[in-house]
C-alpha positions in Angstrom: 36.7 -19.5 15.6 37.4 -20.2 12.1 36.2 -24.0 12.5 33.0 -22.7 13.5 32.5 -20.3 10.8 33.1 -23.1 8.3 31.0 -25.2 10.1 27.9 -22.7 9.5 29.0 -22.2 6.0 28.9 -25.8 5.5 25.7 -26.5 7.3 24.3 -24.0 5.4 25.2 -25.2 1.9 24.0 -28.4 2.7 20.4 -27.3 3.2 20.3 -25.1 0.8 21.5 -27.6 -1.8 19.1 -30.1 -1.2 16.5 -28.2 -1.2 13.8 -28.9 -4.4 11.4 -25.5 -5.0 8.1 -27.4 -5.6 8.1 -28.9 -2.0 10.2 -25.7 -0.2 8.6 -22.4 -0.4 12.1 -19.3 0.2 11.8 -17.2 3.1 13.1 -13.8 3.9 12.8 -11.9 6.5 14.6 -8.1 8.0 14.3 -6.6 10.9 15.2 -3.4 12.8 14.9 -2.6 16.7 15.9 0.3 19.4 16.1 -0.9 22.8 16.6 1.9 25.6 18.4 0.7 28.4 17.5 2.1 32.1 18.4 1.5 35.8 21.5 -1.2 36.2 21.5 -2.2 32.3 21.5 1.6 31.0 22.9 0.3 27.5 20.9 1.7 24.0 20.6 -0.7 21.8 20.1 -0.6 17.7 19.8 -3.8 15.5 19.3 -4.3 11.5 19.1 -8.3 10.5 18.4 -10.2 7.7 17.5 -13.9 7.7 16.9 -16.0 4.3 16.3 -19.6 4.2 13.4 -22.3 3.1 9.9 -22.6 5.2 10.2 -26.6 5.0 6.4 -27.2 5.9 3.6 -25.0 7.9 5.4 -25.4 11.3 9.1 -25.6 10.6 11.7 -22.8 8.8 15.8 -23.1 8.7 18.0 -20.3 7.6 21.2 -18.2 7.7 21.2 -14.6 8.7 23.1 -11.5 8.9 23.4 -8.4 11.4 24.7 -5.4 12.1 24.1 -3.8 16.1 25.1 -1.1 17.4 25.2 0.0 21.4 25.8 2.6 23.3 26.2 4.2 27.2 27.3 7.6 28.2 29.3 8.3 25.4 31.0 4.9 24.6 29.8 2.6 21.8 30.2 -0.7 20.3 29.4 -2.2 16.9 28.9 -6.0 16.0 28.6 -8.1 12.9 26.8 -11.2 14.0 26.2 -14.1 11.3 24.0 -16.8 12.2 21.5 -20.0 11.6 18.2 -19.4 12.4 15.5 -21.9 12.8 12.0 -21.7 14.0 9.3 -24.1 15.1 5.6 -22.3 14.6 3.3 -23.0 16.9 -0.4 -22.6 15.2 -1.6 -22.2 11.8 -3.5 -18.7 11.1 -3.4 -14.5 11.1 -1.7 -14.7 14.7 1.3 -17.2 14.5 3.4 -17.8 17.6 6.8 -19.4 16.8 9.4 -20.1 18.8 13.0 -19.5 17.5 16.6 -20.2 17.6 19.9 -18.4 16.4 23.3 -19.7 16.8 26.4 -18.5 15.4 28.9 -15.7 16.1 29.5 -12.1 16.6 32.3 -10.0 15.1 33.1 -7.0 16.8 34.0 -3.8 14.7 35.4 -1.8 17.4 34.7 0.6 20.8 34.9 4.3 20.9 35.4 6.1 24.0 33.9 9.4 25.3 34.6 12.1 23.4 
């Protein structure tokens, strides 16, 4: 676990130390989400994230990014830290841009509480 941490940390310095501001453009990014769960997967889901990293040209971006996420299902919960690289491929050029995107990295878990 800790080798992959260090690997992201180290992955990450590289590209942000190479990176040279008149060809690179910084971008940053946070997002928040509810997800209600029904039927077989009746888990509620809540998500904060931040991602920050350097839009290398129109179509490509790489980054790092933070979370918090919190679920819950009659009366239980769970909380999770994930940390993560992000990096997205856009698809078009315009008002409307679809991208594809990847994360990898890891999820902490901060704990489970039971029914009260």
């Amino acid at each position: 676990m800790k080798i992959k941490f260090l690997a992201l940390l180290l992955f990450c310095g590289l590209v942000f130390t190479n990176v040279n501001a008149q060809e690179y453009k910084y971008q940053g990014e946070a997002g928040a989400g509810y997800s209600f769960g029904v039927g077989t997967w009746d888990i509620n889901r809540f998500t904060l994230e931040t991602i920050h990293g350097i839009r290398l040209n129109d179509n490509f971006f790489v980054g790092a990014g933070i979370g918090f996420q919190f679920y819950s299902q009659d009366g239980e919960s769970a909380t999770m830290i994930p940390i993560f690289a992000n990096g997205k491929a856009y698809l078009s050029t315009g008002k409307i841009v679809p991208y594809l995107s990847l994360d990898l990295g890891y999820g902490f878990g901060m704990g489970v509480t039971g029914r009260v």
